[in-house]
C-alpha positions as CSV (number, residue, x, y, z in Angstrom):
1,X,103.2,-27.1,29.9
2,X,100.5,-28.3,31.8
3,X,99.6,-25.4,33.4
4,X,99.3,-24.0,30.0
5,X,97.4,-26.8,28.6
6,X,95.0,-26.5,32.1
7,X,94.5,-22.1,31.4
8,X,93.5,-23.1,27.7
9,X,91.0,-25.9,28.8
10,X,89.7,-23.5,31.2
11,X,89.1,-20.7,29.0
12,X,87.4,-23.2,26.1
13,X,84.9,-24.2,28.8
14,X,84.2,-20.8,30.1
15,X,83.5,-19.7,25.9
16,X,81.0,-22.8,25.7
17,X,79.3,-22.0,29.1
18,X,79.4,-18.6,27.7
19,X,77.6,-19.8,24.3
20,X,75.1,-22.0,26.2
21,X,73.8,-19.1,28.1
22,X,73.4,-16.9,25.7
23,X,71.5,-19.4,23.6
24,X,69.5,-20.0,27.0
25,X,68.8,-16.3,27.2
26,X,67.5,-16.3,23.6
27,X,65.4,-19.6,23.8
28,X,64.0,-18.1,27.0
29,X,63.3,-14.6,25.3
30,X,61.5,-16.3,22.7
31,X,59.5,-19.0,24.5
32,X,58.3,-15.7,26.8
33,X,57.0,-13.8,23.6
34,X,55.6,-17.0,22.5
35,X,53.4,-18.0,25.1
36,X,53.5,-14.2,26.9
37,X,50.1,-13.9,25.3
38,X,48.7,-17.2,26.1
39,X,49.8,-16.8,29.8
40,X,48.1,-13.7,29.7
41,X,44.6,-15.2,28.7
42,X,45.7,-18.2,30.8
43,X,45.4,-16.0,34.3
44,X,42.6,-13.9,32.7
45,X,40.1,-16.6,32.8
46,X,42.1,-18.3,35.9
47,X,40.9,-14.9,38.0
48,X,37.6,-15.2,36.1
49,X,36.5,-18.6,37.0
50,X,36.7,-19.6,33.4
51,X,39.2,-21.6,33.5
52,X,41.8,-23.0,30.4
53,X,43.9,-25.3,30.0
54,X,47.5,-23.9,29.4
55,X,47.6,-26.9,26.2
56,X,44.1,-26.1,24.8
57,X,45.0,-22.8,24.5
58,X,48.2,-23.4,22.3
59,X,46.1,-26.4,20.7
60,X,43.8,-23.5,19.5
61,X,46.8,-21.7,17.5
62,X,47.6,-25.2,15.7
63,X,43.5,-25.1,15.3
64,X,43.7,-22.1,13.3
65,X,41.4,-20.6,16.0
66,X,41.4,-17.2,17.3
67,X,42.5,-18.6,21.2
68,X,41.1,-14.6,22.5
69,X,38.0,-14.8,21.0
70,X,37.4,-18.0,22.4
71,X,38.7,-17.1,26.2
72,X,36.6,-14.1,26.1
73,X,33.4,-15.9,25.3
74,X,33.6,-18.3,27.8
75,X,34.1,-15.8,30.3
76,X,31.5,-13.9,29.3
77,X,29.0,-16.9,29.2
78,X,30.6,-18.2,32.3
79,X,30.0,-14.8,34.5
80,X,25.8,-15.0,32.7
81,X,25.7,-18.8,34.1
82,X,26.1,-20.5,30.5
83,X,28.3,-23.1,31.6
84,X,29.6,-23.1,27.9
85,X,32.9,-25.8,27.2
86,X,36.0,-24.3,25.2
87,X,35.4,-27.3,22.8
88,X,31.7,-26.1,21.9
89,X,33.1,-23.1,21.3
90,X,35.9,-23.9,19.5
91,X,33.4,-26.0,17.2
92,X,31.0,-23.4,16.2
93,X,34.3,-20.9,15.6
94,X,35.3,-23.7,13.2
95,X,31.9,-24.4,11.2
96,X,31.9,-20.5,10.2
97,X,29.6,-19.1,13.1
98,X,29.9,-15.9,15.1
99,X,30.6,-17.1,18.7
100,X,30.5,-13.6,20.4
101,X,26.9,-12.7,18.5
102,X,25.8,-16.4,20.0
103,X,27.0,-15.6,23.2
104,X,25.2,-12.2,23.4
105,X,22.5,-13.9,22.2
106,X,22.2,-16.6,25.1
107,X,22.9,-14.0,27.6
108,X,19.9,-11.5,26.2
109,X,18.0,-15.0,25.8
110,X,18.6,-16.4,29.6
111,X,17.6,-12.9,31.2
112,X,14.6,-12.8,29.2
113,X,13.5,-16.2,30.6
114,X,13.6,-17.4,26.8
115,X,14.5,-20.7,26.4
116,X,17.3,-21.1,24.1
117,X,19.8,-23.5,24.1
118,X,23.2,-23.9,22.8
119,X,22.6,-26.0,19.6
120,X,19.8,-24.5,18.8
121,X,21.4,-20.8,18.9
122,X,24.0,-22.4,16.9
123,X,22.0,-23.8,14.2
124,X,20.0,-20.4,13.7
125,X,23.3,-19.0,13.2
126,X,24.8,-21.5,10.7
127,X,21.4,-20.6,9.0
128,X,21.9,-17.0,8.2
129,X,20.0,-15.4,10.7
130,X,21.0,-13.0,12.9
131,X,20.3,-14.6,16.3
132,X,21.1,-11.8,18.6
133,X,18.5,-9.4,16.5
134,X,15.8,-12.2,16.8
135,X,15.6,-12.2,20.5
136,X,15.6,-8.8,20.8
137,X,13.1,-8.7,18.5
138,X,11.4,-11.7,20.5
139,X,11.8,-9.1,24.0
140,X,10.9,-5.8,21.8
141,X,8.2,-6.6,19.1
142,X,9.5,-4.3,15.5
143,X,7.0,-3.1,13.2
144,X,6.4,-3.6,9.6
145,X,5.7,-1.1,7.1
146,X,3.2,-2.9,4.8
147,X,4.2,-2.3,1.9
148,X,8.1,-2.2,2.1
149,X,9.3,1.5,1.3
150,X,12.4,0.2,0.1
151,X,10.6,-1.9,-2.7
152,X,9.5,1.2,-4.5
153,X,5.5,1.1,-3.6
154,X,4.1,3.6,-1.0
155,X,1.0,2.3,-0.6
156,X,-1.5,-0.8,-1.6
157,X,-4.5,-0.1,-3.9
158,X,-7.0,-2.4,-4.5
159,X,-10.5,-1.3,-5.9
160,X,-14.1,-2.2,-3.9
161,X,-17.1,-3.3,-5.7
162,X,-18.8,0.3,-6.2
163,X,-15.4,1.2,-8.8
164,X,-13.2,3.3,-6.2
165,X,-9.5,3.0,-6.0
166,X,-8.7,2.9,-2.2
167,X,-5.0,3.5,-1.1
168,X,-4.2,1.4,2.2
169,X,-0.7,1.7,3.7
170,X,-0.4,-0.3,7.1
171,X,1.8,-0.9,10.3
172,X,2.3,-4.8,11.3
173,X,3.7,-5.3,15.0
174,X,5.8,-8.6,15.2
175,X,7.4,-10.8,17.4
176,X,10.1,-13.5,16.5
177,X,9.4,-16.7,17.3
178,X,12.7,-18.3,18.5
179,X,11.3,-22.0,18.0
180,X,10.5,-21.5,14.0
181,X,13.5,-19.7,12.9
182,X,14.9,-22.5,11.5
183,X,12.7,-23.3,8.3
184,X,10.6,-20.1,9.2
185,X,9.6,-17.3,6.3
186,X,11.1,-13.7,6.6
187,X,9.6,-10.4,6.9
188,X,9.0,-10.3,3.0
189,X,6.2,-13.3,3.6
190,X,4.3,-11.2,5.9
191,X,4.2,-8.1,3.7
192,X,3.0,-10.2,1.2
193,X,0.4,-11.8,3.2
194,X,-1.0,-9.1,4.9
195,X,-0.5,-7.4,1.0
196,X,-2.7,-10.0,0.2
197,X,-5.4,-10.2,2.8
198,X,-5.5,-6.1,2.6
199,X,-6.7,-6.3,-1.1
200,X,-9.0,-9.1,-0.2
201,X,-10.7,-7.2,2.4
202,X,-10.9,-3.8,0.2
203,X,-11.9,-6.1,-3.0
204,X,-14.6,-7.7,-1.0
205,X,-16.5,-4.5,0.5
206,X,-19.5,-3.6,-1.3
207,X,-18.8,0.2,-1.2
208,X,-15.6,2.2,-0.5
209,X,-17.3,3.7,1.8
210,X,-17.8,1.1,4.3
211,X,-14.2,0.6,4.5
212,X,-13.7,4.5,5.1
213,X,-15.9,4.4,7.8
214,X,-14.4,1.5,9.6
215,X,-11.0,0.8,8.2
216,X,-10.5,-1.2,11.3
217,X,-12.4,-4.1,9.8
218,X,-9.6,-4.6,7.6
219,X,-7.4,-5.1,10.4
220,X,-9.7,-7.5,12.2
221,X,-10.3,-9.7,9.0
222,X,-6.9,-10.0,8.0
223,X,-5.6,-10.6,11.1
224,X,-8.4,-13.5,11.6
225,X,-6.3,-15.4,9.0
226,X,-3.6,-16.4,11.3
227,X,-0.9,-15.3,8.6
228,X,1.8,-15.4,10.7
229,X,1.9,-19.5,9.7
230,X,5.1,-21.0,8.9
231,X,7.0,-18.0,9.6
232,X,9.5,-16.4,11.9
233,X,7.0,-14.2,13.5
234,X,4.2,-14.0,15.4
235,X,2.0,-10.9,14.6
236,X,0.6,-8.8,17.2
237,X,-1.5,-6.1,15.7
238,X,-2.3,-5.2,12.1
239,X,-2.8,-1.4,12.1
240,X,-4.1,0.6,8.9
241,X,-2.0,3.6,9.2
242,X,-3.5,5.6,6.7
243,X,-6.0,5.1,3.8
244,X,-6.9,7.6,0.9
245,X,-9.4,7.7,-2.1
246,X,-8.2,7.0,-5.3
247,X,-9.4,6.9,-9.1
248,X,-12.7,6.2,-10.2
249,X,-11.5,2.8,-11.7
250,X,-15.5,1.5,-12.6
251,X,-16.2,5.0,-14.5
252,X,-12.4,4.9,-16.0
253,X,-13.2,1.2,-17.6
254,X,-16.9,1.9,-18.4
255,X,-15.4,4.9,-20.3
256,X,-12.6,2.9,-21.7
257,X,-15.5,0.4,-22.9
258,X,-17.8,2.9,-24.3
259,X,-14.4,4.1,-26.5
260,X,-13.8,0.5,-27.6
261,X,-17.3,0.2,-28.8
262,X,-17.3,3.7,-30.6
263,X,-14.4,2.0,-32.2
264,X,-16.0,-0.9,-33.1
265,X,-19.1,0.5,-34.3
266,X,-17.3,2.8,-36.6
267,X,-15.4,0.2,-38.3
268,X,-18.5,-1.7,-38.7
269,X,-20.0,1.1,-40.3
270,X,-16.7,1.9,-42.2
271,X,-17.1,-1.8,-43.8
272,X,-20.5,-1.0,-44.5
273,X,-20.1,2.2,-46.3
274,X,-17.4,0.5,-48.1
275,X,-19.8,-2.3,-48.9
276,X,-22.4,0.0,-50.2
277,X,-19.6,2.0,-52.7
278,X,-18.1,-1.1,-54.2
279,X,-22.1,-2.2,-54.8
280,X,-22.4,1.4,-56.7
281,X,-19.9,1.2,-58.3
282,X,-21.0,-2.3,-59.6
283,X,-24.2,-1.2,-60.5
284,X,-22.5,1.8,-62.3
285,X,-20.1,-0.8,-64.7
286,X,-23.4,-2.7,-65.2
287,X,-25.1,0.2,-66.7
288,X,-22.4,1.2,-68.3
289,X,-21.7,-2.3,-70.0
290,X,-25.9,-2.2,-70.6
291,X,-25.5,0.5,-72.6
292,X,-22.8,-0.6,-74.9
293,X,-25.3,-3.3,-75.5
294,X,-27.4,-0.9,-76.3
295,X,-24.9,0.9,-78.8
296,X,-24.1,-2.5,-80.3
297,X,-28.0,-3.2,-80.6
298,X,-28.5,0.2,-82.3
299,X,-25.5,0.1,-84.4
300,X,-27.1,-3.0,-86.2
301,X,-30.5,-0.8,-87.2
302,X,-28.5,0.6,-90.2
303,X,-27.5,-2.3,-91.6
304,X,-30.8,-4.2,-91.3
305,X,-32.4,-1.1,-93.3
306,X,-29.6,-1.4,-96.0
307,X,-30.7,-5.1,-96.2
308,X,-34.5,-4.6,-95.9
309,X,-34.1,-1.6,-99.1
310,X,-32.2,-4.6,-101.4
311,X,-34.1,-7.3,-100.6
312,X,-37.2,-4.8,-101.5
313,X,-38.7,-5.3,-97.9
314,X,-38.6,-1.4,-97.1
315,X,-39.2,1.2,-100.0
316,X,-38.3,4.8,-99.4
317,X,-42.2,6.2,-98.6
318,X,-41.2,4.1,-95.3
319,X,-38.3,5.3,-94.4
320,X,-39.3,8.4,-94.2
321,X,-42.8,7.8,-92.3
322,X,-40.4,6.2,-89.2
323,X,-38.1,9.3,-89.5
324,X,-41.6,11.1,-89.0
325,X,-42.5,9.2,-86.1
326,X,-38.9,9.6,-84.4
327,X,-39.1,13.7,-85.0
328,X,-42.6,13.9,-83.6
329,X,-41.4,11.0,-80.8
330,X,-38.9,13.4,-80.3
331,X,-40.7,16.7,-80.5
332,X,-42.8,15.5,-77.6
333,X,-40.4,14.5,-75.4
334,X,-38.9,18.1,-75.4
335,X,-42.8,19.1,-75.0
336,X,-43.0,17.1,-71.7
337,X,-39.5,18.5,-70.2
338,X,-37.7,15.3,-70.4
339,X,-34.6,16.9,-72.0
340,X,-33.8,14.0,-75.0
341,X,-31.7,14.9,-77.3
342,X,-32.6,14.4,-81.1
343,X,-32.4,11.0,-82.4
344,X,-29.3,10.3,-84.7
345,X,-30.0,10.3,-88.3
346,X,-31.5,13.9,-88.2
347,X,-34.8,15.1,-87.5
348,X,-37.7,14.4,-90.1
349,X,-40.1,16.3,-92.4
């Protein structure tokens, strides 16, 4: 019974070691595919003098940071002499920054003999600039096309003091300026200051065709105005790339003038003709109303005779002489051409 009781025993423990393995194994399995990774960057910047801390690099997981990004730029600044800490890194991965573009960046900057340094690369980058493009752009000057294609413009016209239209378009050679980045003004301030001092310059000539002749004075007077202030950039050359002849814009508004005065001069002489009808026709109704005076006037002669024959003023003999005087009134009138018709009443004996 014993025995028994010792073979049971001994099988129960065999099934638990059994168990305990087993869940060994597993643990194991996953603790490998856990941290296989993080070994793996572990060694990698071990054999590349980079080194990292086996706990930093599963902090960086709890961090919600990207633990191969990290390891990568360190050994890349690490190999270009940037002695660059995981934590600096780390922090500008956390504040929203691209740590491989800053990296490049310090790298291009350091074997360019451009002072840059690491908070300063970072705070261009928290800015919105692209701080890898602005020291290439610091080692390889980029030109400008003044004006900007893209904006829909090909060229700038401005109009010199003779009337011509002159069409400019020019090249502007730039440089960044690593230490004004931050605060600085972009490329659209120096389009629309060299814009600016173009149509100055053309606006100013006397003739167009001074400018024509030496379209390199517009390069030297704008460039004289040291627009590259509080920008960016410093410019190198202002180049006029090409310049052409355009309207006639003093002839166009002398023209446009002399129409707006024929204009005016017509409705001025419109009112006045206007003017002198309505005065006819005035003079016309007074006439008219003159010579209903004249009916009324006339149109009381009959009735005065009637009165003069009843109050024995007027005999017949009398009446009769006046109608003798009308008809031969009359008759001579007609002699002399002037066309009067015969006085009512009839004509006389």
């Amino acid at each position: 019974m014993a025995i028994l009781s010792l073979l049971i025993l001994a099988d129960f423990v065999k099934t638990v070691i059994t168990v305990a393995l087993v869940i060994a194994a597993l643990f194991l399995l996953l603790l490998v595919l856990l941290v296989g990774s993080y070994i793996a960057l572990w060694f990698q910047a071990w054999l590349s003098d980079a080194p990292v801390s086996f706990v930093d690099l599963i902090g960086m997981r709890f961090r919600k940071v990207d633990p191969k990004i990290i390891v990568l730029s360190r050994i890349r600044a690490v190999k270009a002499g940037q002695n660059i800490s995981t934590n600096q890194l780390e922090t500008h991965y956390l504040s929203g920054g691209r740590v491989p573009t800053v990296v490049t960046a310090l790298i291009a900057a350091d074997r360019a003999k451009i002072e840059l340094p690491w908070d300063v690369a970072c705070a261009i980058d928290l800015a919105g600039r692209d701080i890898l493009e602005a020291v290439q752009t610091s080692v390889n000057p980029k030109v400008i096309d003044c004006p900007n294609p893209n904006a829909g413009r090909g060229t700038i016209d401005a109009v010199a003091q003779d009337g011509i239209q002159l069409r400019a378009k020019a090249r502007v050679t730039v440089r960044a300026n690593i230490a004004r980045l931050i605060g600085g003004a972009t490329e659209e301030t120096i389009i629309a200051r060299v814009g600016e001092g173009i149509v100055t310059t053309i606006g100013s000539a006397v003739s167009h065709k001074a400018v024509l002749e030496n379209p390199d004075g517009i390069s030297k007077t704008v460039l004289s105005k040291g627009l590259d202030a509080g920008t960016a950039f410093e410019i190198l050359s202002i180049d006029i790339a090409d310049i052409d002849v355009g309207e006639n814009i003093g002839a166009k508004l002398q023209a446009d003038q002399a129409e707006a005065d024929k204009r005016r001069f017509q409705a001025e002489a419109e009112k006045r003709r206007a003017m002198a009808v309505a005065q006819e026709q005035e003079y016309k109704a007074e006439v008219q109303k003159n010579k209903a005076l004249v009916v009324l006037a006339e149109s009381e002669v009959p009735k005065a005779m009637a009165d003069a024959f009843r109050q024995g003023n007027m005999g017949i003999m009398d009446y009769y002489r006046m109608k003798n005087i009308q008809s031969d009134t009359h008759m001579r009138s007609s002699i002399a051409g002037e066309g009067q018709s015969p006085p009512p009443g009839g004509s006389g004996g």
